[in-house]
N, C-alpha and C positions, 0 to 999 in steps of 0.2 A: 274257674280254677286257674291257679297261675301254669304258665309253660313252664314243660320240666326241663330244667337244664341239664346239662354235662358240664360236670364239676370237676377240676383235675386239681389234687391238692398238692404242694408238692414242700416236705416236711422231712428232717431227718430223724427225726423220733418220733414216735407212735407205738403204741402198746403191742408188746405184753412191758415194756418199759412202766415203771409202776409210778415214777417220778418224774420233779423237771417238769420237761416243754409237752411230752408224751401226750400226759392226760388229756392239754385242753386242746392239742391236735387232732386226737383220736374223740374228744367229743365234739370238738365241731364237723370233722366228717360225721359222722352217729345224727347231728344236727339236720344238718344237709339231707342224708339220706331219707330219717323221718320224715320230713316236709316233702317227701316225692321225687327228689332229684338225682339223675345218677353221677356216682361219687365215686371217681379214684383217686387213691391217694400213692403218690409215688415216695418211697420212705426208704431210710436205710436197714441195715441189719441191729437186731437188738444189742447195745453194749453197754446202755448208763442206768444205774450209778457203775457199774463195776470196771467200765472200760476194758471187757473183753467178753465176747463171742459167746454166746450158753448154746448149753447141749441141743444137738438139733436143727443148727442153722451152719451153713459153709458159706465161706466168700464166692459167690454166686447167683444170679438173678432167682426173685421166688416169686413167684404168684400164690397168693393168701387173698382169705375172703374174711372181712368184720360184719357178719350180719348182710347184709346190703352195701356195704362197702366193700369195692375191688381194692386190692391191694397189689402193689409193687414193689417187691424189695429190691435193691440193686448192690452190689458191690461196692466196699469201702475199705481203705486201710482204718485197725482200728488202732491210736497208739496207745502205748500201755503207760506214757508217760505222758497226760494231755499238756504239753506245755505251748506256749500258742504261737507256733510256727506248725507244731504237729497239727494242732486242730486245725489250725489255716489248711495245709494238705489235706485232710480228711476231707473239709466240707469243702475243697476245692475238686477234689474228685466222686463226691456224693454229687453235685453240682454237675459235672463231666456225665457223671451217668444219667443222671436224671433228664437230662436237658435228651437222652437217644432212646428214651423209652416210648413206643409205638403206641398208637391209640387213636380214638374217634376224636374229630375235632370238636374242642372243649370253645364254654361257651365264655367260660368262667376257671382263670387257672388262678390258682389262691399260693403263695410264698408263704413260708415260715421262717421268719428269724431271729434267731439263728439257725440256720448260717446262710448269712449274707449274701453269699454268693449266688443262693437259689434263687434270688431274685433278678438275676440274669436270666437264670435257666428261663424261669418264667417270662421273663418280657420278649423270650424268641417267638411264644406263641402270636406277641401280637401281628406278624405278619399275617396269622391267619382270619385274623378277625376277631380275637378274645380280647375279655377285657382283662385285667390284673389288677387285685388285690395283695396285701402284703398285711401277716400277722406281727406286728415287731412285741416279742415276748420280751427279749434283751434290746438296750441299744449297744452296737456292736462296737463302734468306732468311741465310746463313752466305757464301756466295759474292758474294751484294750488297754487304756491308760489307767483307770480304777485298778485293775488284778495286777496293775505291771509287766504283763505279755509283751507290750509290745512299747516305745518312746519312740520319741523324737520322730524324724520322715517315716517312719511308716505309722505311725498312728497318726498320722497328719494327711496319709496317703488313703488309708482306712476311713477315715473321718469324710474327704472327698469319697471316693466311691461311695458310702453309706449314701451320701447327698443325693447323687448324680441318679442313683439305684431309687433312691426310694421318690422323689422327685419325678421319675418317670410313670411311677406306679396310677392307674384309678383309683385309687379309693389304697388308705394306710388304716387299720386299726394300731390306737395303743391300747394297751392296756390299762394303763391308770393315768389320773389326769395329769399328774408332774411327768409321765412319758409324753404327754402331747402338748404340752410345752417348750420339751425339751426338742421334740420334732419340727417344731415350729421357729425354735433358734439355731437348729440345723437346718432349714431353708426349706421344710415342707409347707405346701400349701392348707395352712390351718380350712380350708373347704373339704379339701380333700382326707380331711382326719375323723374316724369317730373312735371315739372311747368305745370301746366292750371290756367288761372287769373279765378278768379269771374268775371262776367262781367255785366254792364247795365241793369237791369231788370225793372227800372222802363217805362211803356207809355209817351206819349208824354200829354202836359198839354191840356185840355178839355176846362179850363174856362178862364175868363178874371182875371189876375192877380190884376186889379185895383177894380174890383168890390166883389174879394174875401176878400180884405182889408178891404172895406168896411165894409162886413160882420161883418167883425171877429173884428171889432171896433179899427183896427188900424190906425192913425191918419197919412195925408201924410205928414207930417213935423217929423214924427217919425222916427228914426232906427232902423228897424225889425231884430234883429238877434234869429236865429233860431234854434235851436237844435230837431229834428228830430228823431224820433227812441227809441230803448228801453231805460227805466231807470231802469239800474238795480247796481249794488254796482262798476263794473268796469269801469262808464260811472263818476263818481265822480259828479253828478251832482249840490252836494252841492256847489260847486266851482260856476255854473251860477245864481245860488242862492245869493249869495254875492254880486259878479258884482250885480244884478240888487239891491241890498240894497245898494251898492254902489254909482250907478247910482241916488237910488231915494235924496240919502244926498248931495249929488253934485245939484242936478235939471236937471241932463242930458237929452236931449230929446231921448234916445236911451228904447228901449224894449223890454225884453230877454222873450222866446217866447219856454217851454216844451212842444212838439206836440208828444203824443205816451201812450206808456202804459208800466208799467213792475211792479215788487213787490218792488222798494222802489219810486213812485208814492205816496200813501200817507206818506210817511218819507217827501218827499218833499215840497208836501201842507201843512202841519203844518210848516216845519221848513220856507216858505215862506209869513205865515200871517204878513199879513200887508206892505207887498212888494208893492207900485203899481206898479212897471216898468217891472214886471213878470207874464206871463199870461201862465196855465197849460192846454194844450185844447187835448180833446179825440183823438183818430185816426181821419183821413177822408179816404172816399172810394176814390176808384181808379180814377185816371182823376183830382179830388181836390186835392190829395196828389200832383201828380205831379206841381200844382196849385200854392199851395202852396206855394214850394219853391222855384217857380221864381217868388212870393211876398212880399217875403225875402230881405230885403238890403243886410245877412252877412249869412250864415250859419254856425254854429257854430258845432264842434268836441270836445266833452270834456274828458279826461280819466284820470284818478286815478295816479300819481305820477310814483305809483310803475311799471305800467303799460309799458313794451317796446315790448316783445317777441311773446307773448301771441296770437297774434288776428292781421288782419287788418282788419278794420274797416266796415262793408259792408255797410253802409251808404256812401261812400265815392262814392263810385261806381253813389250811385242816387243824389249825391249832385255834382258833377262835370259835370253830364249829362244836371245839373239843369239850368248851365249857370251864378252861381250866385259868387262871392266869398266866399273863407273859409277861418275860422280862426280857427286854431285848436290848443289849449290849452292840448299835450302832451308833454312825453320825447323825449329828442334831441336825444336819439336811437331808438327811436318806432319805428314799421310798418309804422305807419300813418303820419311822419311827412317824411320819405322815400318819400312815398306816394303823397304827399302835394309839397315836393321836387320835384318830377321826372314829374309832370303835370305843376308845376309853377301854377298852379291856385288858390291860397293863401297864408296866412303864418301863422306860429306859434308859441306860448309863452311858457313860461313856465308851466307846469301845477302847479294845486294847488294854483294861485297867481291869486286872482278876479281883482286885480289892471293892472297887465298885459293885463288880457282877455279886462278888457271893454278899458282900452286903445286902444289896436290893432284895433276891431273892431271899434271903431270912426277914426282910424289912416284910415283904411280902405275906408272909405266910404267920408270921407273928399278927396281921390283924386279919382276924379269921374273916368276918365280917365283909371287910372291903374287898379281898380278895376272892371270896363269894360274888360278890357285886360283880367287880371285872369279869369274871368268868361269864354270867351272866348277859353282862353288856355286849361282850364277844360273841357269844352267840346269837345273841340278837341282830349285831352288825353282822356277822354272817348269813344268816335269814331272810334280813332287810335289804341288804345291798349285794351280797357275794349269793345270791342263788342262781341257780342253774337255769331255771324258768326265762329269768331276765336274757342270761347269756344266750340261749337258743334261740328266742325270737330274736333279739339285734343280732346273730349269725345270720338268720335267714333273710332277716328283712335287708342285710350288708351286702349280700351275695347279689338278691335281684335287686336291689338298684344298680349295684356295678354292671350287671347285663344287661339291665333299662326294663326290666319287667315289674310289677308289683302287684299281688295278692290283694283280688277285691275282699273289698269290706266283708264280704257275708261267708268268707272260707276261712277267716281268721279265728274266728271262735274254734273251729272244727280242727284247724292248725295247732292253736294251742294245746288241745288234750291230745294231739299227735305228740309234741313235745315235752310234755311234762313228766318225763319220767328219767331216772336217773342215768347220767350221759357213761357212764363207766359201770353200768350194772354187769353184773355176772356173764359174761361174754367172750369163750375162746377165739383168738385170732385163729383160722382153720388152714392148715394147706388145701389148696384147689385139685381137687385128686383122691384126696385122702379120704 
């Protein structure tokens, strides 16, 4: 049996956060702990998508328990406007905290980034003898100039430190293979890199698709296209926006459909008065999300022009699982049209261009047929490539080589059905006490 380590994660989002970076932080501890090893995770307070504080949590350190994972919350400002000098402060002082939080010494401290900064926090451990790891979900100093946060010296200042930070690190996972490219022309050692995909985290659908419709007042002669997930300034929402203004001077029977939360949510609602063909509707819980979007005709990806390097998509992941088509309105060098490519499970326009968007999406759904297919295809490449299975064992197996251990051959079978089960199942985070 391999030696159980002491695993110190150290992550500004982690569940009950339902989006984002959360999920595959909170399933790679879940990972970790399964396989034997003991896991804390040092994390902020819950805030995204909504960028503020929910009932039940005060700016204040918490101890929380996920199953077998310790938890840490620490104190953060949270802004209510994330514009990226705020978010710098924020994850400058999640970083601050993180870095005084007490514990046994770790054998194995893991970074998530963003934000960037944490992986200072973490390389203080190496005085002690740990090794570090670093998850880059985003690349940061690539994502400063993409969204516009930050030009000139300071994304230039950003872009070094990303360097210097991750360059130090043992062992970098990306996430996808144009991230460990891109790590690689920012001066990472391609040895030091493995790919782990994000994978599939959403459940499988609860309800009846047709009587969800109902619900939600969408007409069957309608064209549901959907866009899912946070709205926040990278997601260019304003572009679904149009199409459906589009739509409604045309009289097209098509209706574009913002399901989520983020801080330009009301930018949107006003700049959508008087839309009918666009409908802005809250989260739904677990089992209706998945619901949802195979009640969906199109589900829709939208990103900002400038957008290519930055980010793939993590909705992609639950929209391919979905079974629905996608139409994704990015750059012809993005992550996400890579992404869109390599599954064959929709296709793509130009971003920026509402004329494109509501196009495709009617182009789409007019051949029934193909559109079957993609949905199909999507699910497949999520099956095939995007399973969770895959993502736990390369966590595990990521973890002890970084510490210099490795799992003989004959516990690995017995490992595997340790892991095979769903990383985000039904699972309150608990207070310790409670």
């Amino acid at each position: 049996m391999t030696r159980s380590l002491d695993v110190r994660i150290l992550g500004l989002n982690y569940a009950p956060e339902p989006t984002g970076i959360a999920p595959y932080t909170t399933g790679m501890a879940r990972f970790l702990a399964d396989a034997g090893h003991r896991v804390e995770v040092v994390t902020g307070l819950p805030h995204y998508p909504q960028w503020a504080l929910p009932a039940g949590y005060r700016r204040e350190r918490i101890r929380e328990r996920d199953g077998n994972v310790r938890i840490t919350r620490v104190p953060h400002p949270i802004p209510t406007k994330p514009t990226g000098r705020a978010r710098v402060a924020m994850e400058a002082a999640f970083a601050a905290q993180a870095a005084l939080v007490p514990g046994p010494r770790p054998d194995v401290v893991i970074a998530v980034s963003p934000a960037l900064l944490t992986v200072g926090a973490a390389l203080r451990h190496r005085a002690q003898g740990a090794a570090v790891g670093v998850v880059v979900q985003d690349l940061y100093g690539r994502a400063a100039v993409e969204a516009g946060v930050l030009t000139g010296r300071e994304a230039a200042a950003t872009a070094a430190l990303e360097r210097r930070l991750l360059g130090a690190a043992d062992g970098v996972v990306a996430i996808h293979e144009r991230f460990r490219r891109s790590l690689i022309g920012l001066g990472v050692d391609d040895r030091r890199i493995t790919t782990i995909r994000n994978w599939t985290h959403v459940g499988a659908a609860t309800g009846d698709p047709r009587a969800l419709r109902r619900r939600l007042g969408w007409g069957d002669d309608e064209v549901i296209a959907l866009h899912a997930g946070n709205m926040g300034v990278k997601q260019g929402l304003e572009n679904v926006v149009l199409a459906a203004r589009l739509a409604d001077r045309q009289g097209l029977p098509v209706r574009f459909v913002l399901l989520g939360d983020g801080h330009q949510r009301n930018h949107l609602a006003a700049l959508s008065c008087g839309v009918e063909r666009l409908d802005i509707l809250d989260p739904l819980p677990d089992g209706e999300f998945e619901t949802v979007l195979r009640a969906a005709d199109v589900l829709v990806l939208n990103e900002r022009p400038e957008i290519a390097e930055m980010c793939v998509p993590s909705k992609l992941t639950s929209y391919f699982a979905s079974g629905r088509p996608v139409v994704g309105a990015t750059g012809l060098h993005s992550a996400a049209t890579a992404e869109i490519a390599a599954s064959e499970g929709g296709v793509t326009v130009t971003p920026g261009n509402p004329e494109a968007l509501l196009g495709a999406v009617l182009g789409v759904v007019d051949d029934e047929e193909e559109a079957l297919a993609m949905g199909l295809r999507g699910e497949l490449f999520a099956r095939d490539v995007l399973h969770v299975d895959a993502a736990a064992e390369a966590y595990v197996d990521w973890v002890e080589r970084l510490a210099g251990v490795a799992a003989p051959a004959e516990v690995i079978p017995q490992r595997r059905r340790l892991l095979r089960r769903p990383p985000m199942h039904p699972r309150a985070v608990e207070r310790e006490g409670a």
